[in-house]
N, C-alpha and C positions, 0 to 999 in steps of 0.2 A: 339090484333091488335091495332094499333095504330091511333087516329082519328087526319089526321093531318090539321082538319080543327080550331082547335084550340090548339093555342102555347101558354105555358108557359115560360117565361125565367127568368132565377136566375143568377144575377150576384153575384160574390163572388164564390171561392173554398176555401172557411172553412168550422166548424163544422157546423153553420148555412145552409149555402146552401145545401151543404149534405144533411142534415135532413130536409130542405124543400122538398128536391125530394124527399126524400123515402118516407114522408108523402103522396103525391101527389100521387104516386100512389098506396100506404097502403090505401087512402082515396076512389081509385077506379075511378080517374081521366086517361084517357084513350089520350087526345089527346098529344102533342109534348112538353117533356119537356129537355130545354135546360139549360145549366150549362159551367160559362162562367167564364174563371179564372186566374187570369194572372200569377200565378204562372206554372211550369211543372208537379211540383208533383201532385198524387191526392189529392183531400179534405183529411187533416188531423186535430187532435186537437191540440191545442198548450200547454196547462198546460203541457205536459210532456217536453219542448225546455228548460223548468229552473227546471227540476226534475227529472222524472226517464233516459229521454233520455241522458239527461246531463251529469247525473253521471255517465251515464255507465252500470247501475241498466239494464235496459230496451232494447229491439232491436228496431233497425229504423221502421221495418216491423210494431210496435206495436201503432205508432202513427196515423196510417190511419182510417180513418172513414169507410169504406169502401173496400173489397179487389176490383182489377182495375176488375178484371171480373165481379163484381158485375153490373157497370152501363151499360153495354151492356146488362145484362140480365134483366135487371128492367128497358130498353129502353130509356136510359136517353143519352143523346148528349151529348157529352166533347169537348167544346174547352179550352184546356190547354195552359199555356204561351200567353195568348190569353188577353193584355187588351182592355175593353170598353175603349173606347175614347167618342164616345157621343152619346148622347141620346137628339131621335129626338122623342120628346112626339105627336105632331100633326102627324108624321108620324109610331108613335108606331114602332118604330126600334130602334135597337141600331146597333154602326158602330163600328169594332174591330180593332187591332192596324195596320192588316193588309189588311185594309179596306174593308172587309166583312160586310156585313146588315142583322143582323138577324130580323126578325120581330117577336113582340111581341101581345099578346091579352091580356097576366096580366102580368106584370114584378116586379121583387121578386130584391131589393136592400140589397147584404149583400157584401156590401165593408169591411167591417170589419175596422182597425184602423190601424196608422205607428207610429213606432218610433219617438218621441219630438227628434232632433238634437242638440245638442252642437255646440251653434253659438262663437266659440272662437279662437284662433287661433292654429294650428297645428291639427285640426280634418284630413285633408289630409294624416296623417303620417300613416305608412303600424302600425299596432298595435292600432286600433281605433273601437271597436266596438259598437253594436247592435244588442237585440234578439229579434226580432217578426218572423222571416220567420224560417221553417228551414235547410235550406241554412245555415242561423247565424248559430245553432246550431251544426251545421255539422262541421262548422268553428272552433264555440267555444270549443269545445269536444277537437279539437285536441292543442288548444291551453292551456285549463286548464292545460291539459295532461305534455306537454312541460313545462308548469311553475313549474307544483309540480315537476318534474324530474330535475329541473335546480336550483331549488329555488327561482323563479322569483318572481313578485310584479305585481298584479293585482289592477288599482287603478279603483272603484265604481264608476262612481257620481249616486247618488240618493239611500236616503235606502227606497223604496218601496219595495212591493214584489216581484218584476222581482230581484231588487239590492240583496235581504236578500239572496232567493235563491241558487241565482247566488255567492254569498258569500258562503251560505252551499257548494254547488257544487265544488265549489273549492275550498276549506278549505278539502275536503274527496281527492282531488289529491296533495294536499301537498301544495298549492302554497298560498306565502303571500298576506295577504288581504288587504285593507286599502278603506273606504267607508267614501266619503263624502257628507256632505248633511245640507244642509241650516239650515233645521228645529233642535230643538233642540234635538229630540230623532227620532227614527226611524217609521216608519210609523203614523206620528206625527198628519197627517190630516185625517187617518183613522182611527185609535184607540185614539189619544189623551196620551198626557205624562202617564197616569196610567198605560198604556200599552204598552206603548210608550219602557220603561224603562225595563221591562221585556224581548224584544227582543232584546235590545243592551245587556243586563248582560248574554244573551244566547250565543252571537255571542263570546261577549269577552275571554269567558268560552271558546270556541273553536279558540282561539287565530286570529280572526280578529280583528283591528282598525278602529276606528271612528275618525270623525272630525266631528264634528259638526256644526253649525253656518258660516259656510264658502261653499262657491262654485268653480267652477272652473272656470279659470278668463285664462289658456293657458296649452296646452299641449307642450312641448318641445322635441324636439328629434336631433339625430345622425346619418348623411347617412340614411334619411327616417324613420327611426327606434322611437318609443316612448322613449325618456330616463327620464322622470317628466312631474310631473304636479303641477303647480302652482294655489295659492287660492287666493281668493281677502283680506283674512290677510295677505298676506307675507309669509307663508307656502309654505315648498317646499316636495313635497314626490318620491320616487322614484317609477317607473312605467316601464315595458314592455309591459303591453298592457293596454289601459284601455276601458273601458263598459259603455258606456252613458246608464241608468237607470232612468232616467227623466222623463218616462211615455209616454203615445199618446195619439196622436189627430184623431177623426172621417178621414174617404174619403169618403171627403161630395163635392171632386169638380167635379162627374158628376152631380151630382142632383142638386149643385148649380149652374152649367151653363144650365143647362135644366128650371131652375125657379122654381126648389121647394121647399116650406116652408122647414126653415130650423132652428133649435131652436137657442135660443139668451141668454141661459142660457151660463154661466163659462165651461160647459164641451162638447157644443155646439151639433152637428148631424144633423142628418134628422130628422126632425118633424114627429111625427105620432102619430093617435091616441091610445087608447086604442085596436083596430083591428089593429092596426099595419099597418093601412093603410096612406099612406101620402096625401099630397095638392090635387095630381093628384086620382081620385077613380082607377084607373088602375094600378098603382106603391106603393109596397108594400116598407118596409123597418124594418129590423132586425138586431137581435147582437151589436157587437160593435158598428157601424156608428148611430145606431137608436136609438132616444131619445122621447121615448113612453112618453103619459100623463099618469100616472101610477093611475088607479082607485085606488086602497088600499091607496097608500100613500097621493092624493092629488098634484101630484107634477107632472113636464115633469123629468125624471129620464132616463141617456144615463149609461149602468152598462156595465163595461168588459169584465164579467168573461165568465167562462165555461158554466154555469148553464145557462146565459141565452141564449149562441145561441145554446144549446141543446132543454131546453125550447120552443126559439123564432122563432126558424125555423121550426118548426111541426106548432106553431100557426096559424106564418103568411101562410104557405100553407092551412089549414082549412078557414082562413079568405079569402083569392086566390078564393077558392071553394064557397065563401057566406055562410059559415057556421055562426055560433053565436061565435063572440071570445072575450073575456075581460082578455086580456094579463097582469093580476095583481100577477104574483108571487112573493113572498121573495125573494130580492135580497140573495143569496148565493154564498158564494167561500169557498174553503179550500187550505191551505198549507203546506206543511211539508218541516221542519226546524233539521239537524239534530232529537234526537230523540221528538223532539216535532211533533205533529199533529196538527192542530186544523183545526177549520170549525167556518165560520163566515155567520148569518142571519140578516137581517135586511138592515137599513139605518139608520145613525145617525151622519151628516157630522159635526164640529164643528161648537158648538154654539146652537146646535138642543138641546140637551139634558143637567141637573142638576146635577144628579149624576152617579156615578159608582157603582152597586153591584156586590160582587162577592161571590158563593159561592163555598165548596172546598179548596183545599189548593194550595195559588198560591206560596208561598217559591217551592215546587217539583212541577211546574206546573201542578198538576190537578184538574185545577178548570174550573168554569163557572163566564164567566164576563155578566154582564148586563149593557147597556146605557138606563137609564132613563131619562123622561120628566114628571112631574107632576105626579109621581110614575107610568107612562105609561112604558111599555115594547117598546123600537125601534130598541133593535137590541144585539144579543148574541152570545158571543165569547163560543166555548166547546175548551180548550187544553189537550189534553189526555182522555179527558173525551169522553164518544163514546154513541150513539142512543138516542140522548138528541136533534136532530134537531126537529124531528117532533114537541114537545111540544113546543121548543121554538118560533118555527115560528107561535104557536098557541097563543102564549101568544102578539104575536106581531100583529098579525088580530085580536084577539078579541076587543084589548085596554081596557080590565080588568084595575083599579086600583088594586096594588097591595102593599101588606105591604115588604116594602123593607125586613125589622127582615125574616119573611117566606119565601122572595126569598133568601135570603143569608145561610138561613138553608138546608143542605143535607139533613134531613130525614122530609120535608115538600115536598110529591111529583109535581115539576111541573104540572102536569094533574090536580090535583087539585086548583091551582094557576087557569089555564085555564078554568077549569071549571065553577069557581064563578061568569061569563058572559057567561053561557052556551055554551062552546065550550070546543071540548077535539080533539082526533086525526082525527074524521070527520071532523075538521072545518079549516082544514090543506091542504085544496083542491089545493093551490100554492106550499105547500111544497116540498124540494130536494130531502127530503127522511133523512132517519139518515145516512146511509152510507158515509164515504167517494168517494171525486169524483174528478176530477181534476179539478181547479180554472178556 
């Protein structure tokens, strides 16, 4: 039975929200909890929109969180297609697109993130995309499809990992690549040229182009139609459709027109503490939008991936509950690239860290990369290399000094690395796990 003298509501239908409510009532929370989302479809994950759905690999069915029967039986309210518009904190409600008021006693904020735009001109033209929903995905499936069958020219901007992906992806349907991107190598600001260089020699290998040092300055077309895209060298490439790949930004603008603390860091969000709780003690906030004071790190840290609204949204509903919550996990993502895998732990943005270790053999990719700070462990790449998460995120909580020589050697066992500061796979309490997972 349901106690409907107290409401819960979660805004956001992603992974996050999702796994707030099942938490919620895993946790033995009995009164009304609602789930508020402006998308149609149910709460799904998105790592599979630049991966297995993408390719084709995967069925649509397989990306739900959830099957739709589930939330009626675990008593959870659905308003789908349904977005918050605002939030009236002295009135503890929030008002929906089609101007309904739900009322709230704890409200759970998992806006999740949107697509960075391409402010340039010809974004208008029918052949312009973006992948955060999957809607995109739906889109993009059948347009990869079309290019590799016709021979078409997909032009990138951005080689993040949405761009890499989305390059694998369609490079397996046949269709020409061409990625361009400011930075000098590809995922430039999160792995750094060592690494940098290893997934452009990958992609080349599989016959996509790079530009590098250049952006995109106009898209040009024909009857509507994409027909190039212009760089601010003077470059001209040709295109059918192209993928703005630029990254995203928090939706942080109900919480920002409500008045709530809102971080002032580069990657910006909702404020919240380490419980995940923001300005307001009543209004939670997770996943993408939420930019926690991260205990381990020392830092306010706003992270993308999978990991954390899987993570974050089981926390923040315990925290909901006044449970005890210190939301300090290793940040973790993983990707697959062609037949590369990897998995990445830690944090270690440019500038943070001195050197690069690696041990393994990175010529056939399977090695282990390490970013160091003062021979400190901050963060470890596994490519091909498999059940090496747990240590590494051990090695990155402890803050063991470590002898570079011993981390670079395979037969010096990480556990033993972690150990010399008294930690081994207990002391892994934030860890993802070794498995792979989607990013």
């Amino acid at each position: 039975m349901v106690d409907a003298h107290r409401t819960f509501v979660i805004v956001g239908g992603g992974l996050a929200g999702a796994k707030a409510a099942e938490t919620l009532r895993a946790e033995g929370f009995t009164g009304r909890v609602i789930l508020i989302g402006d998308e149609r479809d149910h709460p799904y994950e998105r790592p599979p929109l630049s991966k297995g759905y993408l390719t084709g690999s995967d069925e649509r069915d397989s990306v739900f969180v959830h099957e739709p029967a589930w939330y009626a039986g675990a008593d959870i309210e659905l308003h789908l297609g349904q977005p918050a518009v605002q939030l009236d904190r002295a009135g503890k409600s929030v008002r929906l697109g089609d101007g309904t008021r739900v009322h709230y006693d704890k409200l759970l904020l998992a806006t999740g993130a949107e697509p960075r735009r391409l402010d340039i001109p010809g974004t208008d033209l029918a052949g312009v995309h973006h992948l955060r929903r999957l809607a995109h995905a739906d889109r993009l499936r059948g347009v990869l499809s079309a290019l590799g069958q016709e021979n078409g020219h997909l032009v990138i901007a951005g080689a993040g990992w949405i761009g890499l992906e989305v390059a694998a992806a369609a490079r397996t349907y046949g269709a020409e690549v061409t990625v361009i991107e400011p930075e000098p190598t590809p995922l430039h600001t999160v792995l750094g040229p060592e690494l940098g260089s290893l997934f452009a020699d990958l992609h080349r290998e599989h016959g996509v182009r790079f530009h590098f040092g250049a952006r995109l300055t106009e898209i040009t077309g024909t009857d509507g139609m994409v027909q190039s895209v212009r760089t601010d060298d003077g470059d001209e490439h040709p295109a059918h459709d192209v993928l703005a790949a630029i990254g995203a930004a928090p939706r942080t603008a109900l919480a920002e027109a409500a008045g709530l603390e809102l971080a002032t860091g580069p990657g910006g969000g909702i404020a919240v503490d380490a419980s995940l709780r923001t300005s307001d003690p009543d209004i939670y906030a997770t996943g993408d939008a939420a930019a926690v004071a991260h205990p381990l790190l020392g830092e306010r840290l706003r992270v993308e991936h999978w990991a954390n609204a899987l993570n974050g949204g089981p926390a923040a509903a315990r925290a909901m509950l006044d449970k005890d919550v210190s939301f300090d996990r290793v940040p973790y993502f993983f990707s697959d690239q062609y037949d590369l895998g990897m998995e990445y732990s830690g944090y270690a943005p440019p500038g943070s860290y001195d050197q690069v270790v690696c041990r393994g053999d990175v010529g056939k990719r399977e090695f282990i990369a390490f970013w160091l700070r003062d021979n400190q462990v901050l963060a470890g790449l596994n490519a091909n290399v498999w059940d090496v998460t747990g240590p590494i995120q051990d090695l990155i909580r402890s803050g063991v000094r470590v002898d570079p020589h011993a981390l670079a050697d395979p037969g010096v066992p990480l556990e033993t690395l972690g150990a010399a500061n008294g930690t081994g796979a207990a002391g892994a309490t934030g860890a993802a796990g070794g498995a792979a997972g989607p990013s």
